[in-house]
C-alpha positions as semicolon CSV with decimal commas, in nm:
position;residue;x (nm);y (nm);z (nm)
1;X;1,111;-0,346;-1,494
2;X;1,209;-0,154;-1,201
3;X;0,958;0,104;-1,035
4;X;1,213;0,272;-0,806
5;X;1,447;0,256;-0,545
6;X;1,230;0,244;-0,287
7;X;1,166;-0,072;-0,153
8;X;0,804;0,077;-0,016
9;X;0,751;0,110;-0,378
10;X;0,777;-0,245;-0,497
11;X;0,573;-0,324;-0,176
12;X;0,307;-0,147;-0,348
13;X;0,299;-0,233;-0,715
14;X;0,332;-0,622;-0,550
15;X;-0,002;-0,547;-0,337
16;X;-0,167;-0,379;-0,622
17;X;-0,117;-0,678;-0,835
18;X;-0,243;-0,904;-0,538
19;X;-0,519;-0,656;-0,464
20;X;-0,626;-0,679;-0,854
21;X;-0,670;-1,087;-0,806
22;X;-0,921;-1,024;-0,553
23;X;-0,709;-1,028;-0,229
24;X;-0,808;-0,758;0,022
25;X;-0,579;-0,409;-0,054
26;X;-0,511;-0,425;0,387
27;X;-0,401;-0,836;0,364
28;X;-0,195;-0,773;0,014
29;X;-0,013;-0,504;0,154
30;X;0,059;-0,709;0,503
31;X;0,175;-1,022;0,296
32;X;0,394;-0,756;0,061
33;X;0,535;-0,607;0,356
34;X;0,605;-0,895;0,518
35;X;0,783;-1,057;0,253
36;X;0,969;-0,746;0,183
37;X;1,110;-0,654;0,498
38;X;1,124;-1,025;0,685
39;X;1,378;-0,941;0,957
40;X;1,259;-0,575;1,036
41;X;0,872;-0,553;1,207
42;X;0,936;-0,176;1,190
43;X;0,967;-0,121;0,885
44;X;0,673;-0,386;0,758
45;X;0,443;-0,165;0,976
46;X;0,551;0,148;0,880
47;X;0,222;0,385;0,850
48;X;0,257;0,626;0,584
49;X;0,368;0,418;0,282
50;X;0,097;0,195;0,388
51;X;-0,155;0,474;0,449
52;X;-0,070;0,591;0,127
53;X;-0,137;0,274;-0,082
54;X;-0,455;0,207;0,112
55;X;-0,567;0,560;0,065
56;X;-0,531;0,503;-0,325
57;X;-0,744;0,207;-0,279
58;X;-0,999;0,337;-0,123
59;X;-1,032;0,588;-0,370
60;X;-1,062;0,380;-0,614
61;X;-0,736;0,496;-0,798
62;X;-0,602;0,146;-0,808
63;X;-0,680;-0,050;-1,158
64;X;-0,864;-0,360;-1,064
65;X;-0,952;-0,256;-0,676
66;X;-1,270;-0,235;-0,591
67;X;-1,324;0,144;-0,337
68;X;-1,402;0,083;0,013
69;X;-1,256;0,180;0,342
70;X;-0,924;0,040;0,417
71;X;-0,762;0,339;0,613
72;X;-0,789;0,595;0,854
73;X;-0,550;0,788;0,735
74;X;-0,716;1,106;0,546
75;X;-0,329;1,324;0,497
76;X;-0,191;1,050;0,354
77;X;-0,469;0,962;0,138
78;X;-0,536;1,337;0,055
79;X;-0,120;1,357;-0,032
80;X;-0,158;1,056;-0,261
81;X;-0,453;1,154;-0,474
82;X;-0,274;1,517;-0,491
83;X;0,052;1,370;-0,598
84;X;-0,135;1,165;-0,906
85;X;-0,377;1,436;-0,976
86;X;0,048;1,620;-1,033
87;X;0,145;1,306;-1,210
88;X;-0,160;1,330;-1,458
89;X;-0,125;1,707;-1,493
90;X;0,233;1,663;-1,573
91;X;0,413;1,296;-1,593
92;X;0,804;1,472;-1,562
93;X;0,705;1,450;-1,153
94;X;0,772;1,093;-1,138
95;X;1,150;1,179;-1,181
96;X;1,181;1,222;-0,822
97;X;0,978;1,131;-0,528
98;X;1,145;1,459;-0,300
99;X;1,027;1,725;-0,571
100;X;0,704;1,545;-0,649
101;X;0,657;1,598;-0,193
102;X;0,760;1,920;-0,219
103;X;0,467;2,003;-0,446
104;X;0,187;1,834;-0,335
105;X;0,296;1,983;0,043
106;X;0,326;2,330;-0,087
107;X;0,511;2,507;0,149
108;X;0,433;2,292;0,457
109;X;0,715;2,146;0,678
110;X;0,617;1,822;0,635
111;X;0,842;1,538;0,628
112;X;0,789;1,274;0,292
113;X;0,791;0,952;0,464
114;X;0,780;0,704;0,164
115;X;0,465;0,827;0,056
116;X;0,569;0,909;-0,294
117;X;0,753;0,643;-0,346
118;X;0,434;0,437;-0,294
119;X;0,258;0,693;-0,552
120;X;0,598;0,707;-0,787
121;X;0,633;0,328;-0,826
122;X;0,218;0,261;-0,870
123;X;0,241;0,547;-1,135
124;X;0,593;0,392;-1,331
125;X;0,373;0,036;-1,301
126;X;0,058;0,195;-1,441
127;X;-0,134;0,044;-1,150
128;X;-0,360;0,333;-1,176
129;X;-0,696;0,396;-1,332
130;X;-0,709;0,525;-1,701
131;X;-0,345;0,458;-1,766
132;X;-0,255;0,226;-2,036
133;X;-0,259;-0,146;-1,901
């Protein structure tokens, strides 16, 4: 099955399913990451998608993650729990991760830095709480 394009995205739905067996959401993303993007540090430790997945975590959004605190990161949290508080309003926003930014930003000039993609390929996997597993 494929959650995306985005390789951020299969990052995530590959933590989540780590993070669900008990592995710490911070070490499943780093070993997701890592495998993912083997030859590029830069992109393994890029902040938002990360942020993002952790954020969803935390919140206890994740299916099979148990809440804590696993970021700093409070925008991208807040953009992530907006963007499937969308997604559960209204599932058509998973069609694209640009329109799905553009509405949880709401007129801000913010720049979508993976974060939906995280959010888009979690939703598609239904990695989140209260979807059907």
């Amino acid at each position: 099955m494929t959650y995306g394009k985005s390789k951020y995205g299969v990052v995530a739905v590959e933590a989540a399913c780590f993070a669900s067996e008990g592995v710490d959401p911070i070490a499943a993303w780093k070993a997701s990451a890592a495998r993912m993007f083997p030859d590029s540090p830069s992109c393994e430790h890029k902040g938002c998608p990360k942020s993002t997945f952790l954020g969803l975590a935390e919140s206890g959004e994740i299916a099979g993650v148990k809440s804590g605190k696993y970021t700093k990161s409070m925008d991208n949290r807040t953009y992530a729990e907006t963007a499937l508080k969308l997604l559960r309003e209204n599932e058509s926003w998973a069609q694209s991760p640009r329109e799905l930014w553009l509405r949880v930003i709401e007129g801000s000039n913010k720049k979508h830095n993976s974060q939906m993609d995280v959010v888009i390929a979690l939703w598609r996997a239904k990695k989140f709480v209260g979807q059907n597993l």
